[in-house]
N, C-alpha and C positions, 0 to 999 in steps of 0.2 A: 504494500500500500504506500503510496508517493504522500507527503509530509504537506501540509497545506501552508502550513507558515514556514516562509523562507527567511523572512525577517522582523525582525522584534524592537520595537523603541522603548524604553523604560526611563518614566521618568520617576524622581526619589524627589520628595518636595518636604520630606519631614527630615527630623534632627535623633530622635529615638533610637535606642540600640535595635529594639526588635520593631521598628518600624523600616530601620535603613533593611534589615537585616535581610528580610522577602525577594526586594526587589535583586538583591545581591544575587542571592541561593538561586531567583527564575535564571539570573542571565548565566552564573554561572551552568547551572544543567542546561541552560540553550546551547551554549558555545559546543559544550562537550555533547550536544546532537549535534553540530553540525548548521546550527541557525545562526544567520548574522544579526551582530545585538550592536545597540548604542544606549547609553546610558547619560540621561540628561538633568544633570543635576540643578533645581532652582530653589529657591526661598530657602530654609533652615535644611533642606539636604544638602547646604554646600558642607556643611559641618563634616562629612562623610569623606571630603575631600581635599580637605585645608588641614595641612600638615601639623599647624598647633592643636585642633580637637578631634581628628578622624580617631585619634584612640582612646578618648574618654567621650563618646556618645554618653549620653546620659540616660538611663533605664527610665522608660516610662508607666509602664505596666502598673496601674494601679489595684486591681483585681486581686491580686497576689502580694501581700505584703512579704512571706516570707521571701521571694524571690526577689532576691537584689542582685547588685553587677557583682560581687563577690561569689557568690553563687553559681552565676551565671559563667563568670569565670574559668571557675575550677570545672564545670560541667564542661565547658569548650577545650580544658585542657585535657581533660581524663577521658573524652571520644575524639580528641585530636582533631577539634571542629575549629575552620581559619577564624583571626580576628577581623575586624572589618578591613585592617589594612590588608591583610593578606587574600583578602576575598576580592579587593582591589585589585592589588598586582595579578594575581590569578587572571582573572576575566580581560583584564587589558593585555596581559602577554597571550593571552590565547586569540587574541586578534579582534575583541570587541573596542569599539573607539568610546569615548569617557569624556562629556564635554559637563564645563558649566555655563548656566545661563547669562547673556550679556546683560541682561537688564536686572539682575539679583546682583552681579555682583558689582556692577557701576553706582548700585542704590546703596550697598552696602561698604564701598569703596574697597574690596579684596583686591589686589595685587595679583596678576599671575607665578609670581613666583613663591604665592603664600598657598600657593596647592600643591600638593604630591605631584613628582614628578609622570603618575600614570593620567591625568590629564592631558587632551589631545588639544584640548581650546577651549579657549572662550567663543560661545556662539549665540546668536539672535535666535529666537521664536523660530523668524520665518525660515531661517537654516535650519532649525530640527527639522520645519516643516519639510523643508526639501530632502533633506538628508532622511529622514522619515518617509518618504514617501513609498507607497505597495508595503509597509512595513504595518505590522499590528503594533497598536501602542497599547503601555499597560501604564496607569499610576499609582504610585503607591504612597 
């Protein structure tokens, strides 16, 4: 049976550990089917991407009090599960491009050189839009 989605756009618009964490884990299992991903980071998902906070995302989960980043932690270390950075490098080196939005980060005055080097650009809307295009988009 031939795969209906050939390509995938994901955008991460939150700041949460287990909210960045979804959009990670889709594009990651995308790449390693064989699907072309882009991942578009805007509003409080630049956090996921900006080399001072991608490693202390901040746990949101309110549901779960016993569940905190300490927890959470050790559970990622003891099933050998990546941290956000390395769910990063992961999906950019397997050949997904990793932009942030032009208009989040001129509003919030981020620097290109204040993102992980797994950032491909800084890009407009209308550029995801393009660059998006026959692509399924997912938000998260």
């Amino acid at each position: 049976m031939e795969r209906k989605i050939k390509k995938l756009s994901i955008i991460i618009s939150r700041n949460g550990f287990e909210e960045v964490l979804p959009g990670l884990i889709m594009a990651n299992g995308a790449r390693m089917e064989g699907i072309d991903v882009m991942l578009f980071f805007t509003s409080f998902g630049l956090d996921a991407i900006i080399e001072s906070t991608m490693d202390n995302l901040p746990l949101i989960n309110k549901t779960h009090p016993e569940l905190t980043m300490e927890t959470m932690k050790q559970a990622m270390e003891k099933y050998d599960f990546p941290t956000i950075r390395e769910f990063v490098e992961m999906i950019h080196d397997s050949g997904a491009k990793i932009y942030a939005c032009r208009a989040t980060v001129d509003l919030w005055g981020v620097k290109k050189e204040d993102f992980c080097p797994e950032v491909d650009d800084i890009i407009s809307v209308g550029q995801f839009y393009t660059f998006s295009d026959d692509a399924q988009i997912i938000f998260t």
